[in-house]
C-alpha positions in Angstrom: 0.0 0.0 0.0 1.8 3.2 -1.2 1.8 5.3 2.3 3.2 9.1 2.9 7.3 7.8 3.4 7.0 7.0 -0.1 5.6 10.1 -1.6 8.3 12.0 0.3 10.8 9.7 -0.7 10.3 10.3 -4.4 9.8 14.3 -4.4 13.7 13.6 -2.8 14.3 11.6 -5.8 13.3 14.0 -8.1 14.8 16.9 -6.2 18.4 15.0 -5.8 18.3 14.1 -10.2 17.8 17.1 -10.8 20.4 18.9 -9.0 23.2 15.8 -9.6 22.0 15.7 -13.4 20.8 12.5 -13.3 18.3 10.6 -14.9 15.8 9.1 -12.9 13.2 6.2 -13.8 10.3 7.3 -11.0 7.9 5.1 -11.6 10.5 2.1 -11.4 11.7 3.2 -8.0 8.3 4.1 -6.7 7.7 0.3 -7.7 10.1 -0.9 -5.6 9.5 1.2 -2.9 5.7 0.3 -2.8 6.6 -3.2 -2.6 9.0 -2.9 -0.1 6.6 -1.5 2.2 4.0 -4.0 1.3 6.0 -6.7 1.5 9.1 -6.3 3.1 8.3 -3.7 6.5 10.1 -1.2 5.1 8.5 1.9 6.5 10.9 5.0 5.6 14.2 5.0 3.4 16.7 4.1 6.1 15.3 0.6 6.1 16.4 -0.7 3.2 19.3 -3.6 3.1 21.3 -5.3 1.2 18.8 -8.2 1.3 15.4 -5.9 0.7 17.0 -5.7 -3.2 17.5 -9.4 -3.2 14.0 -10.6 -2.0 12.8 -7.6 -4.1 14.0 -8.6 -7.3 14.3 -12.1 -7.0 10.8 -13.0 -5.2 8.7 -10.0 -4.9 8.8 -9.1 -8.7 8.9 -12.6 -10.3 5.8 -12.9 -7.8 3.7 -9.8 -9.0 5.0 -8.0 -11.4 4.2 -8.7 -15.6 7.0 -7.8 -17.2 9.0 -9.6 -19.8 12.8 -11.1 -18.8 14.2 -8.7 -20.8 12.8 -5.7 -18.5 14.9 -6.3 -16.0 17.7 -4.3 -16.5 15.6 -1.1 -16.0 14.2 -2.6 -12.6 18.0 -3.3 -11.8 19.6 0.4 -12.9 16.5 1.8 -10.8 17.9 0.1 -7.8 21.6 1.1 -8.7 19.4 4.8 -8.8 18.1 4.3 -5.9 21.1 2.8 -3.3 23.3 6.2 -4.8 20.2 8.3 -3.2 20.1 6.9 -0.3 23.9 7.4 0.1 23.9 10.5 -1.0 20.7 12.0 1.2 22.6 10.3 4.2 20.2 7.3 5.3 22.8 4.3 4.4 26.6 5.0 5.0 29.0 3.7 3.0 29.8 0.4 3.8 26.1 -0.2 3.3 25.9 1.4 0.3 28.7 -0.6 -1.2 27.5 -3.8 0.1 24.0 -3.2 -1.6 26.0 -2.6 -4.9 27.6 -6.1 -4.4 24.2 -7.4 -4.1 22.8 -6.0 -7.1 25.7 -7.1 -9.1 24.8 -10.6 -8.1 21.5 -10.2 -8.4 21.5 -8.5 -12.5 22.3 -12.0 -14.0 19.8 -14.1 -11.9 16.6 -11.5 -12.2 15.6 -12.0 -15.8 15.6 -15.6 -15.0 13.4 -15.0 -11.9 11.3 -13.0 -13.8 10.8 -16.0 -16.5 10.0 -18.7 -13.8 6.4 -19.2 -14.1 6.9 -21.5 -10.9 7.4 -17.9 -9.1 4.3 -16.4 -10.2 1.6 -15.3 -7.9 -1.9 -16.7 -8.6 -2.9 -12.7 -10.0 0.3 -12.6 -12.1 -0.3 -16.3 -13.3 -3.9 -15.7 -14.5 -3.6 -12.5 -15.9 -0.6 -13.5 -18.0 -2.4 -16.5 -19.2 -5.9 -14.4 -20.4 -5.1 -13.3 -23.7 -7.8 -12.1 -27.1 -8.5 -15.2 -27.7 -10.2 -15.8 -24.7 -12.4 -13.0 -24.4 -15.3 -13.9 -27.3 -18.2 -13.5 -24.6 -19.2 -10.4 -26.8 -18.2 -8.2 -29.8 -17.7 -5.5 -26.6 -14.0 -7.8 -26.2 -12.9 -7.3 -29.9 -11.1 -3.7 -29.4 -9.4 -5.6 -26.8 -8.1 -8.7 -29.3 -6.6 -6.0 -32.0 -2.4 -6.0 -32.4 -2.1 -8.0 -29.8 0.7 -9.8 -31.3 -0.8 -13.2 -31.5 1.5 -16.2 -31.2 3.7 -14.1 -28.4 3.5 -15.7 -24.8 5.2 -13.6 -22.9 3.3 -12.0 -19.7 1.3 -8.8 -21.2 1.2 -9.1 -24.2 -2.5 -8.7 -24.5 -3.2 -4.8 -24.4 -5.7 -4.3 -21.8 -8.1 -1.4 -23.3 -8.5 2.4 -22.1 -11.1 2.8 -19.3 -12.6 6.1 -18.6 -11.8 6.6 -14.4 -14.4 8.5 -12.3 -13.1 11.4 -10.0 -11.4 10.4 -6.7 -13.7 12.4 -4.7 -16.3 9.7 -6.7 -13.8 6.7 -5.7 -13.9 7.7 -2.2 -17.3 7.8 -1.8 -17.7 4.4 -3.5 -15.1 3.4 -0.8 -16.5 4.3 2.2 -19.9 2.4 1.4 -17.8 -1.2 0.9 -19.5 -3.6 3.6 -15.9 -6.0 3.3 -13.9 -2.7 4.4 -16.3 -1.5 6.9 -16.7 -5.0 8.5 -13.2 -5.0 8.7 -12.7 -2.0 10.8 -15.7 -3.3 12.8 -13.8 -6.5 13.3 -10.8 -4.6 14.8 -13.1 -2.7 16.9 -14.6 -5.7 18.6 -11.7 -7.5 19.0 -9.3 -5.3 20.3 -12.8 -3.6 22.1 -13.7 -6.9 24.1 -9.6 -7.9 24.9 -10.1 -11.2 23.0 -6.9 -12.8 21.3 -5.8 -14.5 18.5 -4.1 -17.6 18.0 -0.3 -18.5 17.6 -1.0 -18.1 14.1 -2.7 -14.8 13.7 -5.7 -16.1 13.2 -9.2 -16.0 14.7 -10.1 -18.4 17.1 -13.2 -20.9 16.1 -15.6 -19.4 18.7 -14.6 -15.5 17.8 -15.4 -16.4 14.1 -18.7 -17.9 15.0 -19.3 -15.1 17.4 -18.5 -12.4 15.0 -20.8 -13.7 12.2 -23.5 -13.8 14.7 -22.9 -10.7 16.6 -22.0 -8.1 13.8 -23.3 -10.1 10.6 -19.8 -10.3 9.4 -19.6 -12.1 6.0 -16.3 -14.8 5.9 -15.1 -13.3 9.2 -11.4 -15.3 8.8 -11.1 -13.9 5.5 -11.7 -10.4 6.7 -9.3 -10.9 9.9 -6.8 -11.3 7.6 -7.7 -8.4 5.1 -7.3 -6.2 8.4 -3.7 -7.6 9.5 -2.9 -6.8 5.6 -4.2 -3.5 5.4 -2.5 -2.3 9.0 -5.5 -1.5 10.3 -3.9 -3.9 13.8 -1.4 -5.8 14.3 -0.9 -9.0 16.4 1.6 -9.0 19.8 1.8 -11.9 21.4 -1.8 -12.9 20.5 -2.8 -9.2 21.5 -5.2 -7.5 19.1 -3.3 -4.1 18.9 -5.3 -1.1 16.7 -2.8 1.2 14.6 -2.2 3.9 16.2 -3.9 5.5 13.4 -6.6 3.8 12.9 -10.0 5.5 12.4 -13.3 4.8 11.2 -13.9 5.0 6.8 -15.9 7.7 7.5 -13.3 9.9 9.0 -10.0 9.2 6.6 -9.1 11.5 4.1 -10.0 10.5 0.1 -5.7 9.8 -0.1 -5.8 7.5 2.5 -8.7 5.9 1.4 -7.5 5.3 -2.0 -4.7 3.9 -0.2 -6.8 1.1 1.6 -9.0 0.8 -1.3 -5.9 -0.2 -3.6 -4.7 -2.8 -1.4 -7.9 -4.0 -0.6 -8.3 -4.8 -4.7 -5.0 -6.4 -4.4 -5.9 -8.4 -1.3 -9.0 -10.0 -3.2 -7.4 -10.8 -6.4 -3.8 -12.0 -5.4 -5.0 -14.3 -2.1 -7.1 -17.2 -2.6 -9.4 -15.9 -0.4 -12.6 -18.3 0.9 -14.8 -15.0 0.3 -17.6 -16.3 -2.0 -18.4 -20.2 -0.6 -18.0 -20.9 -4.7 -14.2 -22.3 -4.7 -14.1 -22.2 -8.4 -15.2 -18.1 -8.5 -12.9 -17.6 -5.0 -9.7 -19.0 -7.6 -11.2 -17.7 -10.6 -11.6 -14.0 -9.5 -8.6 -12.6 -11.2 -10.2 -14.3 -14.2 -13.6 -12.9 -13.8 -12.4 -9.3 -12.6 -10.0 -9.1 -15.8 -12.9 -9.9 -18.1 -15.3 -7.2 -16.7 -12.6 -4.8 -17.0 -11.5 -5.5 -20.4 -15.5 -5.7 -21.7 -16.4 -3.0 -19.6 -20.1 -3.9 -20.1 -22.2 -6.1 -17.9 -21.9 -9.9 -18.4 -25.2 -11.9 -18.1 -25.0 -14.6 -15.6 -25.1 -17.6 -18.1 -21.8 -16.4 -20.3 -20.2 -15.7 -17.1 -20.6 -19.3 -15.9 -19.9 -20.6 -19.4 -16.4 -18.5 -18.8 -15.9 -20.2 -15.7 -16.3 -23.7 -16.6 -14.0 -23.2 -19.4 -11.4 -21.1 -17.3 -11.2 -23.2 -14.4 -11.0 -26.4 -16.8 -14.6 -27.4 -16.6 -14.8 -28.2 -12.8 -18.3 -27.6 -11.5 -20.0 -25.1 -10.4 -22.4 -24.5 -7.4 -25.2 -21.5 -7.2 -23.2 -18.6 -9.2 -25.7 -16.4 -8.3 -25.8 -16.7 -5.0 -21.6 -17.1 -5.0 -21.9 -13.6 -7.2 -24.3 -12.2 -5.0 -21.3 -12.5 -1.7 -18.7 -11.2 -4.0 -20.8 -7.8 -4.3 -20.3 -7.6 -0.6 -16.3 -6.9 -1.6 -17.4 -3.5 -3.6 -15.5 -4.1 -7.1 -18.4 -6.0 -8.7 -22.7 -4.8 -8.5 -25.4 -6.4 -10.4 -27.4 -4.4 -13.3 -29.8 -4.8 -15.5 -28.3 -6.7 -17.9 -25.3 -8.4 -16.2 -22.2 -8.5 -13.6 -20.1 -5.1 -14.0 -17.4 -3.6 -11.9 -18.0 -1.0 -9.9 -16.9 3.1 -10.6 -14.0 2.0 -7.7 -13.6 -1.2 -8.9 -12.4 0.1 -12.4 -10.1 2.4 -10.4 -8.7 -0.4 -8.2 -8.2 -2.6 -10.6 -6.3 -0.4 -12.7 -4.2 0.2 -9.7 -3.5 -3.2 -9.7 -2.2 -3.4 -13.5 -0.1 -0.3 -13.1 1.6 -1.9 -9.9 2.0 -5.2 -11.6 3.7 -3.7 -14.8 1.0 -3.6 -17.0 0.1 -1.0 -19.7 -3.4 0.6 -18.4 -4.1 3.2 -20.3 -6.6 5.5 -19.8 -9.7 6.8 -22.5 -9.4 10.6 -23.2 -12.6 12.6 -21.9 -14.5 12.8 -25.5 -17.1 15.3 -23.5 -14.3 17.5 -22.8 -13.9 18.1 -27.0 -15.7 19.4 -29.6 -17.9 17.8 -31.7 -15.1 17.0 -34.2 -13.2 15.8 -31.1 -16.4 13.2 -30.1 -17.1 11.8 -33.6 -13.3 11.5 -33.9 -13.2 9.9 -30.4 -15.8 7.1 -31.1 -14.1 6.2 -34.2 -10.7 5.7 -33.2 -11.4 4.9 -29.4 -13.2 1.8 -30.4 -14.6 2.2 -27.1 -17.5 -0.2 -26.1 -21.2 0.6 -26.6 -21.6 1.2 -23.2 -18.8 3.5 -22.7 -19.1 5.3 -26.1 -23.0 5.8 -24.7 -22.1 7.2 -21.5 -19.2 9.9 -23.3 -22.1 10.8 -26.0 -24.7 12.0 -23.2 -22.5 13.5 -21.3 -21.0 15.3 -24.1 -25.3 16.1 -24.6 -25.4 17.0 -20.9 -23.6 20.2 -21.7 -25.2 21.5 -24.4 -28.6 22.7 -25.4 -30.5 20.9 -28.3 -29.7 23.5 -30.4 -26.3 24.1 -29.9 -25.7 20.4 -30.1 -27.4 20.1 -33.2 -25.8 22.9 -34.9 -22.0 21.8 -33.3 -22.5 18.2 -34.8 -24.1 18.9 -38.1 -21.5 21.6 -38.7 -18.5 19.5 -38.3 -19.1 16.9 -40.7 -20.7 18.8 -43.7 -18.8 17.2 -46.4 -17.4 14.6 -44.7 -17.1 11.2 -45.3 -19.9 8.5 -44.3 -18.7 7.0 -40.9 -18.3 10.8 -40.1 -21.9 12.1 -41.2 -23.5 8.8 -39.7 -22.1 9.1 -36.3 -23.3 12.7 -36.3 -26.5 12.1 -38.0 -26.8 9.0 -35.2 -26.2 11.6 -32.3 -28.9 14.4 -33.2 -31.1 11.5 -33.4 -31.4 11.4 -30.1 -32.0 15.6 -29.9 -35.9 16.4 -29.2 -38.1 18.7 -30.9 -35.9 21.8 -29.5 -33.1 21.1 -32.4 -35.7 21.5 -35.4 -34.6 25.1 -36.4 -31.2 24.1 -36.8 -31.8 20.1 -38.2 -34.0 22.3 -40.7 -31.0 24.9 -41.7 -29.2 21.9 -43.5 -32.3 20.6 -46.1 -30.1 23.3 -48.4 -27.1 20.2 -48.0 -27.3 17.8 -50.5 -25.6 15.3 -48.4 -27.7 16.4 -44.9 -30.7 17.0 -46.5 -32.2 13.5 -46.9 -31.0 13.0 -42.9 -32.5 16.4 -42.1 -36.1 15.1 -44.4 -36.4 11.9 -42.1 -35.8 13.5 -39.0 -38.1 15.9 -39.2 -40.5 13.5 -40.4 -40.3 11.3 -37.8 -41.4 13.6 -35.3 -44.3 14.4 -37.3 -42.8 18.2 -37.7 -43.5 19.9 -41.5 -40.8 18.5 -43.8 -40.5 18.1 -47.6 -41.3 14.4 -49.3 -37.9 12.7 -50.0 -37.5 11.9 -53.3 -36.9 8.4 -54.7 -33.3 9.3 -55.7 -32.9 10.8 -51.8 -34.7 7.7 -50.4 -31.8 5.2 -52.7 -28.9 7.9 -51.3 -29.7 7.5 -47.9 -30.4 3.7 -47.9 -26.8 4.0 -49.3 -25.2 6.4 -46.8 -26.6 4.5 -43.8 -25.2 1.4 -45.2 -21.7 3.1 -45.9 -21.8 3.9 -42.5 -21.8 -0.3 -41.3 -19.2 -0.9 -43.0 -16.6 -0.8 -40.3 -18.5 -3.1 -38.4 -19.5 -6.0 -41.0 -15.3 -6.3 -41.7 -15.1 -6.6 -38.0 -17.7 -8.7 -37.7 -19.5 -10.2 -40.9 -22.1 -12.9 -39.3 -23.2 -9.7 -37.1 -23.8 -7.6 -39.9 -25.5 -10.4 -42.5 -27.8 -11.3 -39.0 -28.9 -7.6 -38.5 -29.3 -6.9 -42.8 -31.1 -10.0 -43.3 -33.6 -8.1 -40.6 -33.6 -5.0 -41.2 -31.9 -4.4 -44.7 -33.7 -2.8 -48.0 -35.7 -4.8 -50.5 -34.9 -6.3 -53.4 -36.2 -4.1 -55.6 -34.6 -1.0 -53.8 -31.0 -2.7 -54.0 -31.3 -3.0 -57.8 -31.6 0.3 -58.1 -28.9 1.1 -55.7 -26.1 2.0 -58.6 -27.8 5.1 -60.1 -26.5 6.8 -56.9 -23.9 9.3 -56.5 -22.6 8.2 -54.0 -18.7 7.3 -53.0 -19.3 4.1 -51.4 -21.6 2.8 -53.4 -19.8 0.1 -55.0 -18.7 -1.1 -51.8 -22.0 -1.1 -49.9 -23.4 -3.5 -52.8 -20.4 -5.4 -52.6 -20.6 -5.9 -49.1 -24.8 -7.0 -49.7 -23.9 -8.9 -52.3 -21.3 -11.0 -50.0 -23.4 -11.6 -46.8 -27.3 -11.3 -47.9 -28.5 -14.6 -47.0 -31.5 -14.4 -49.5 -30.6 -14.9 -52.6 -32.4 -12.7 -54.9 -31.2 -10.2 -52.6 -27.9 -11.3 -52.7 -28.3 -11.7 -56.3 -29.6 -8.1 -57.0 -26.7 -6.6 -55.0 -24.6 -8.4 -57.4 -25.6 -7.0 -60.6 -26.0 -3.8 -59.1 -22.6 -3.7 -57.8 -21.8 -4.4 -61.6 -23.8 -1.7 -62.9 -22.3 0.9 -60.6 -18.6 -0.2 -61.5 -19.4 -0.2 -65.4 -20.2 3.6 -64.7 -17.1 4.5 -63.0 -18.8 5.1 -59.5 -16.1 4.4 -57.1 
């Protein structure tokens, strides 16, 4: 859990490179610091040894960290970085210092090996290296996940996870302070340490406590949440004395950092320990797995793919009541049920992004399209390749700030002219404007490209609006259809299912090639390719043939 010493410590850092002229990977010796302090009691700068870098490097990172063999030389010059600091700012002399240069020199040849020992992975580390694209075919939602991932590559990472849009902080915090697990655990602490009791020679609650406790307070997988309390410092154990921190507080009266702070480890706590949390072994072990999926589909997973994921995951071994296994797991606060599935949680994004970052991972982040232009939205959602619910949430937000009007007017400006995808994504968008945007939707009947767009909007809402004419009716059918085609090359059955449908008529497909249109030829290549009736199909065809005879391209 990252905790103030190592904030401080790195301002040095930075502070000390600067002034000596040297270069200074921060995020590499923040890493190790972390983990020291996780791991390793290290609670300010003076603490390190000789041996902290050698059960750092050797255990800790081969344990939690994905990152390829060949990484390690960065992790190794950020220690070298790190012992000259802590000479230099006076918290190791020098004979430590040059013993912990020793060390590192023995340790440089050994750590890519350590690093490439699967045997050393930690259950999180082992999981998540093993998920890759190919795994993730619950929904279309996973295929901007499965792009360049550079298939046939094993090495830890090398499926991309995809950018996540993060709520605010403040948001996280609040999230945070609701999480029955966390506040049971601070209850736990309370009545332990409260009513004198002890623990035994292991750490661990006695049988009767346990029982008590889930009586007493309702406390869901008391053991499990004893031990999420030793881990997150909230007490600690002397003797078999239950001693609070001397910080400790309630979750209602830390401070957002330090919350995040708990909140982060808590995330860790769930998904690297094989915790008994659920009473569903195969979901307690396969919680990396089913936290990894949520956050690379970021949509809600119904309950019958999510076991189907399971079984197959967790190499067909049965499974008990999901739902009522799912059900406890909401009680950790990174998972809630919604309409339409199992999602994670606002914090449980956060938290789990957390997680990735600490373990090495590439977790990039989604730019705020509401924070752009309407050029900087339609541009978003095409290159983003965000999923429908996340491209739905950045669209009415982007709404939420704007009047009809001015919505209207901002989209339908920025793509007069422009290509299909462009104009459809724009057109699709003021589709969802009410009667307010009619002056401006109106404005663009003088378009030639708009104007059949601006005809059936206005017509749909029964408002006064011009007839469209049988060669604006075959242009539109045609733009709409231009604007698919991303989507049937990604995903062909999907678009034949949805064409067969919904898609035009024969008789208005043969007709298709008198249009001027750009994309013509393509859109009646495309029918004629996946039309599962064949006149259809057939009439696509010839049309398709038609339209290249005439040079339409």
């Amino acid at each position: 859990m990252s905790i103030e010493w190592v904030n401080r410590a790195i301002d040095g850092l930075r502070a000390w490179g600067r002034e000596k002229g040297v270069e200074v990977d921060v995020d590499e010796v923040r890493l190790l610091c972390d983990y020291a302090s996780d791991y390793l009691e290290v609670n300010e700068l003076g603490d390190f040894r000789p041996a902290t870098f050698e059960e750092l490097l050797l255990e800790i990172y081969p344990r939690k960290v994905i990152a390829p063999p060949e990484s390690a030389p960065e992790t190794v010059a950020a220690a070298r970085t790190l012992v000259e600091f802590l000479l230099d700012s006076g918290e190791i002399g020098i004979k430590t210092a040059a013993r912990m240069r020793v060390t590192i020199d023995d340790i440089e040849p050994e750590m890519p090996r350590a690093l490439a020992d699967t045997t050393k992975f930690g259950m999180a580390k082992s999981l998540f290296s093993a998920i890759g694209p190919d795994s993730l075919d619950l929904a279309a939602a996973a295929e901007p996940a499965a792009r360049d991932t550079g298939a046939g590559c094993d090495c830890p990472g090398c499926a991309p996870l995809p950018p996540v849009h993060l709520p605010p902080q403040e948001q996280v915090a609040r999230g945070v302070r609701e999480v029955p697990l966390l506040r049971d655990a601070h209850r736990l602490v309370v009545w332990m340490a409260g009513g004198g009791r002890t623990t035994t020679v292991r750490r661990s609650l006695r049988v009767k406590d346990a029982r008590a406790v889930a009586g007493e307070l309702g406390v869901q997988s008391p053991e499990t949440v004893w031990r999420l309390a030793l881990q997150l410092g909230l007490a600690r154990v002397v003797g078999t004395a239950v001693v609070p921190d001397a910080a400790f507080r309630p979750l209602e009266e830390r401070p957002d950092g330090e919350l995040l702070d708990l909140w982060a480890a808590t995330v860790e706590f769930l998904i690297e320990e094989q915790a008994s949390l659920t009473g569903e072994e195969v979901l307690d072990q396969g919680m990396p797995a089913v936290h990894d999926l949520l956050y690379r589909l970021q949509s809600p997973v119904p309950m019958d793919a999510l076991a189907d994921y399971l079984r197959e995951y967790m190499a067909d071994r049965s499974l008990g009541r999901l739902d009522e296994a799912l059900g406890r797991l909401a009680y950790a606060g990174t998972v809630q049920w919604g309409d339409d599935g199992l999602c994670l949680t606002p914090h449980g994004v956060w938290g789990l992004r957390e997680l990735y970052a600490g373990m090495g991972m590439d977790a990039p982040l989604a730019p705020d399209l509401a924070e752009g232009d309407a050029s900087g939205l339609i541009a978003g959602l095409i290159t983003d390749a965000l999923p429908p619910e996340a491209a739905d949430r950045s669209v009415l937000e982007w709404l939420s700030r704007r009047t009809p009007e001015q919505a209207a007017s901002e989209l339908l400006g920025a793509v007069v002219g422009a290509p299909a995808e462009v104009r459809g994504i724009a057109v699709t968008i003021v589709d969802r404007l009410g009667h307010e945007a009619a002056v401006v939707v109106r404005s663009y009947l003088d378009d030639a490209e708009l104007r059949p767009h601006a005809i059936h909007w206005l017509s749909a809402r029964g408002l006064d609006a011009p007839p469209l004419t049988p060669e604006e009716l075959l242009w539109v059918s045609v733009d709409m259809l231009a604007l698919a085609l991303p989507a049937a090359e990604a995903d062909p059955e999907g678009f034949a299912e949805n064409i067969a449908a919904s898609g035009p008529p024969p008789h208005l497909i043969e007709d298709m090639w008198r249009v001027e249109h750009p994309d013509v030829v393509e859109v009646l290549e495309l029918l004629g390719n996946t039309l599962s009736d064949r006149a259809a199909a057939k009439a696509a065809r010839k049309a398709a043939f038609k339209a290249r005879s005439r040079g339409i391209r």
